[in-house]
N, C-alpha and C positions, 0 to 999 in steps of 0.2 A: 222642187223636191221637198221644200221644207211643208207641203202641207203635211205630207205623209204622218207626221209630227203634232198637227191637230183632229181631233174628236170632237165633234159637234151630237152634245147631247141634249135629248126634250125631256126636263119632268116637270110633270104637272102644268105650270103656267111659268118657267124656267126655261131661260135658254143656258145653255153650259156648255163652256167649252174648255177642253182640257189641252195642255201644253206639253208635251213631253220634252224633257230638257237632260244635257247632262252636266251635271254640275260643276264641270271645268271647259264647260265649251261656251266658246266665243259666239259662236253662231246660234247657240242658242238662248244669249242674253240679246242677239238682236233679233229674232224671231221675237221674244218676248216684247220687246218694246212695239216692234209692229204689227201687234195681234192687239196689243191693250189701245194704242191709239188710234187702230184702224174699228176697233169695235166700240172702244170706249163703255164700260159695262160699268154695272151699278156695284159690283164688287170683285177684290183681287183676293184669291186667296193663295196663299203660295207657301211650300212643305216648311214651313219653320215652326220652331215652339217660342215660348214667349222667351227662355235663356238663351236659343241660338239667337235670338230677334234682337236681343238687347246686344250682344256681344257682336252682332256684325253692325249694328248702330253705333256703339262704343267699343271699338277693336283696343283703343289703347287701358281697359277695364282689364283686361289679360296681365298686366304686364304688372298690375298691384294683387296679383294672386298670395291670399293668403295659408300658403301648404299650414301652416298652424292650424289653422281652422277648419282647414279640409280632413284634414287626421282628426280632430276631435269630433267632426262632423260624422264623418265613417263615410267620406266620400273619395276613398282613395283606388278603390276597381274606378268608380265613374270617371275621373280625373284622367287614368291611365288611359282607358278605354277613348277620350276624345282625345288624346294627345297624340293615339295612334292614327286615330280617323281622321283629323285633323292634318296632320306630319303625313301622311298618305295623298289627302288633298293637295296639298300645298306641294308636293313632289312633282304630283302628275301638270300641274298648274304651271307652274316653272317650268317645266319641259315643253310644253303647250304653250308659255308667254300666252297663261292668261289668267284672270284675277278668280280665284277661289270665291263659288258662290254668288258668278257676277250677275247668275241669272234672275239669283232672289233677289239681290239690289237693284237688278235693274225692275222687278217687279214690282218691289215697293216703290220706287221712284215713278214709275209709268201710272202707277194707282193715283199717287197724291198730283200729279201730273193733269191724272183727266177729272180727280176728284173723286173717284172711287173710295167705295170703306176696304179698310183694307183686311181680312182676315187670317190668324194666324192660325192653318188649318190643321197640322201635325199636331200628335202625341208627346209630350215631356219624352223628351232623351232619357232623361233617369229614369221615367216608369217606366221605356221599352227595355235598359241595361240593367234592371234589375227585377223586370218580371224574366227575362233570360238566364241572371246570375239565379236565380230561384229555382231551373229547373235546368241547373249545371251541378256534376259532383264536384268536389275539391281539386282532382285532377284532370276533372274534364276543363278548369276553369285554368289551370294551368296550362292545359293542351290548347284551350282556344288562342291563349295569347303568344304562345309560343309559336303558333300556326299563324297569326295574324304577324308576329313581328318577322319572321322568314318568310313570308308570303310577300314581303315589299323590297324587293331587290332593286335597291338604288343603281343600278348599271342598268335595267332592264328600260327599251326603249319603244315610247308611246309611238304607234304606228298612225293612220288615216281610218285602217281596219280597227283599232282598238279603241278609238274617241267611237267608232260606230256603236261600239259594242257598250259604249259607255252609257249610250243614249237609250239603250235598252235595261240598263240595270239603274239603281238605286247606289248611291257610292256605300250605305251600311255594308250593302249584299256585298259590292266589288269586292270592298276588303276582304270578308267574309268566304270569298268566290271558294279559295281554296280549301278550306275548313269543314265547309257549312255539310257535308257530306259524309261527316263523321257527325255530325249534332244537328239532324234532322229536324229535332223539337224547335230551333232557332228559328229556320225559316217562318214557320208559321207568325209565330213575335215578332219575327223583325218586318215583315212584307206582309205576311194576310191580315195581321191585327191591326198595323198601319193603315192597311185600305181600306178596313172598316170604317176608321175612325177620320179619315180624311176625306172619305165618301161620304159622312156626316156634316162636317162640315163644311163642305162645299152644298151639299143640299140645302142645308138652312141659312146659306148667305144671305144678308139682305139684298131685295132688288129680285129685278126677273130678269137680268144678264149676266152672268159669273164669268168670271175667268178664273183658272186654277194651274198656279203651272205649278210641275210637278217633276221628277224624276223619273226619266224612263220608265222604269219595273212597274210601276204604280198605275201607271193609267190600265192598262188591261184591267188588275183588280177592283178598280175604282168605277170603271165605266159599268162594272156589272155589279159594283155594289148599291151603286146610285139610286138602283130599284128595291133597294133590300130592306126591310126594318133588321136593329141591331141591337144589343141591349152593350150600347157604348160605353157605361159606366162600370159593366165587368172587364173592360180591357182600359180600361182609364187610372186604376190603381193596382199599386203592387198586394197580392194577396197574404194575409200573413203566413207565416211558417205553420206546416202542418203539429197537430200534436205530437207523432213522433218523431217528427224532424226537432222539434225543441226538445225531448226528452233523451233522441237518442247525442245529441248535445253533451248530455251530462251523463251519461254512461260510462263513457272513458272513466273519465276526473271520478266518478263516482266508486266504480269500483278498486281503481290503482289507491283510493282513500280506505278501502275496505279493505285491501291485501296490506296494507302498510299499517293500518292499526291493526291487524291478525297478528303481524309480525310483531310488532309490537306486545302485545297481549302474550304471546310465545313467549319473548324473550327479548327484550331492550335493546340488547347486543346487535340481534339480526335487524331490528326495525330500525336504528339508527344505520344501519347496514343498506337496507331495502329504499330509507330518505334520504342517504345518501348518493345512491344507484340516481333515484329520479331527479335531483338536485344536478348531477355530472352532465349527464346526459343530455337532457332538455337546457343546461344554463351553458354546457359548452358547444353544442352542435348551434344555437343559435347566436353562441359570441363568436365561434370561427364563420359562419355564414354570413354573420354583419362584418364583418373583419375581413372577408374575402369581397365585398362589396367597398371598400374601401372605407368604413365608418371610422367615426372619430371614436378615440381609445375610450371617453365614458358612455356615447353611445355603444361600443363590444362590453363596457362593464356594466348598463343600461340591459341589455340584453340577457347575461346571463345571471342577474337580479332576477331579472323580470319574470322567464321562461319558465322558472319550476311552480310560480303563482299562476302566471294567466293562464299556462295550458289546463288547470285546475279549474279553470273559469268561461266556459263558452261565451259571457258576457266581454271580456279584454282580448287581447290578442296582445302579445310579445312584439309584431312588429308597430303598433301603432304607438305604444309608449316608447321603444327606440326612433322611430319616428320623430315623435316630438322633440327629442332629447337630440338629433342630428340636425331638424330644421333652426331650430332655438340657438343651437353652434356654429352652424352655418347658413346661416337665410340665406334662399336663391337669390341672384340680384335678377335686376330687370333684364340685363345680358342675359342671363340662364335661363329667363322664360323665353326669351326671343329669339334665343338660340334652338330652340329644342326640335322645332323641325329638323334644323339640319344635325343634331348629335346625337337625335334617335337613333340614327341608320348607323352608328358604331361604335364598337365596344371602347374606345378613347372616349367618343365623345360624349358617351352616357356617365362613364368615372370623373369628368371634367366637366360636367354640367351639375351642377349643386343641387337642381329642381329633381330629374332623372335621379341623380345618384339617393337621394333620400328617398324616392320611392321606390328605388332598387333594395335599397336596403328595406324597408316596410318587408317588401317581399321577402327576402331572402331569408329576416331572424323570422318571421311568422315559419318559413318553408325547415327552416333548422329546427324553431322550436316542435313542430309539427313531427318530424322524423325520432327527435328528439323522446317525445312521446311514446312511440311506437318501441323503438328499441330498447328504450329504461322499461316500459311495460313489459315486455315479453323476457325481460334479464328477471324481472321481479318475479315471475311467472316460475318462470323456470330456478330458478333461490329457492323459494317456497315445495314447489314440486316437483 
């Protein structure tokens, strides 16, 4: 039954064969081994990028995570976003007793095995989660993760039927499964942009034997992109922000500076009145939000510093400088990173996890100071008029 699982493809003067695999399945890290050393081909290519490749080479690299640097980095969506993916794997794995991703390892091992090159055929994770954050709104980006973190019901139990189904999907999508039907624009990012670009690289492997294992979902698109020319370098970087997407940026902050020096101009009285308004607002709706997240009391005074500046500022954000000011108090230890599959799945264990709880809090003052905004705006509004 396990050929049903390979694809034997001709281009040009290439033999190719593709593997369909599901990323927590046993059986098909040993299909893998027995397709590489039953064929022995001139190259492996197999779905990783060069960050997941190094990270399952060096697993204990995780555990010296610098959240400091991930905050000034402005990599704190990507972070969240693998911890979920990640903490999802690692659930379905343990229920299945069996190793997360054994099929890429065992690919890489079977390559240098027969002596094959080995190819890292996938897209950068960060260019596919941030050519997706790109063409999400503010609450759509809320909604997906809210969607992603309910959608992994830790009681819920993996069947024989649902490893089937597994072997058909891509683990992004799995996650994804329940969501992706409200944000239609995803799929194409997460699975047709992929198969372009995996279907490239499996074509230009060295050698005229390839092996390519793969995830599920992907080989349909890949077996028919394989014929395709593509212009891979438009799906290879993240695009920058359109002109009005950076102008309308500064619209907010822009005009609530214009109603507040009017006010001003009018009469001292109301404008110290009107900076006041946006000062209350935005620095306490984001010190109770970090404060409901369990922050340290100068992270909640971090916060309501922060809030009536950065919302001023499309460039800062309110939660990245509480942030810093929570990690700096509290560094995660190596427990908190090792723990985080399992204290994902509950609200104890996200408040009791230092790693979690600092990026809960990230969230929480950006999402207070953000509200924060809107309501001091529209108080200002209504003063005025």
């Amino acid at each position: 039954m396990t050929e049903q699982y390979i694809t034997r493809l001709k281009y040009e003067d290439k033999e190719i064969i593709l593997i369909a695999t599901a990323h927590v399945s046993k059986e098909s890290a040993e299909l893998v081994k027995r397709v590489i050393l039953e064929e022995r081909p001139d190259s492996v290519c197999i779905e990783l990028d060069k960050d997941r490749y190094q990270s399952m080479e060096n697993p204990e690299a995780w555990e010296k995570t610098d959240l400091v640097k991930v905050i000034k980095e402005k990599k704190v969506g990507y972070l969240i976003a693998n911890l979920i993916l990640g903490s999802y794997q690692k659930k379905i794995a343990k229920k299945l007793n069996v190793t997360v991703g054994g099929e890429m390892k065992q690919g890489i091992e079977s390559a240098r095995e027969v002596g094959a090159a080995l190819v890292l055929a996938d897209r950068s994770i960060q260019t596919t989660f941030l050519r997706i954050w790109r063409k999400l709104s503010f609450w759509e980006k809320m909604k997906l993760f809210a969607g992603l973190l309910f959608s992994m019901d830790d009681d819920t139990d993996i069947t024989e039927e649902d490893l089937q189904n597994l072997l058909q999907q891509d683990m992004l999508e799995a996650v994804a499964a329940e969501v992706r039907s409200e944000f239609p624009q995803i799929g194409e990012i997460l699975i047709g942009e992929r198969d372009q670009f995996l279907a490239a690289k499996i074509r230009n492997a060295p050698g005229k034997k390839v092996v390519a294992v793969l995830g599920g979902a992907h080989v349909p698109g890949v077996k028919e992109e394989i014929y395709k020319t593509r212009d891979i370098e438009s799906i290879s970087t993240v695009p920058p922000a359109g002109k009005f997407s950076k102008l309308a940026g500064w619209i907010i902050p822009a005009a609530i500076l214009i109603l507040i020096a009017y006010a001003f101009l009018a009469d001292v009285q109301t404008g110290l009145q009107q900076l006041s308004t946006w000062v209350l607002w935005t620095g306490s709706l984001a010190a109770i939000f970090t404060a409901l997240s369990w922050g340290h009391p100068l992270s909640i005074l971090t916060s309501f510093v922060a809030a009536p500046f950065t919302t001023l500022n499309p460039v800062l954000a309110c939660g990245w400088i509480t942030g810093l000011v929570e990690a700096t108090i509290k560094k995660p230890t190596v427990q908190d990173v090792q723990n985080v599959s399992q204290d994902i799945y509950s609200v104890k264990g996200v408040y009791q996890n230092r790693l979690l709880r600092t990026l809960l809090i990230i969230v929480m003052a950006n999402l207070g100071a953000s509200l924060g905004t809107f309501i001091a705006g529209a108080d200002i509004i209504k003063q005025l008029f």
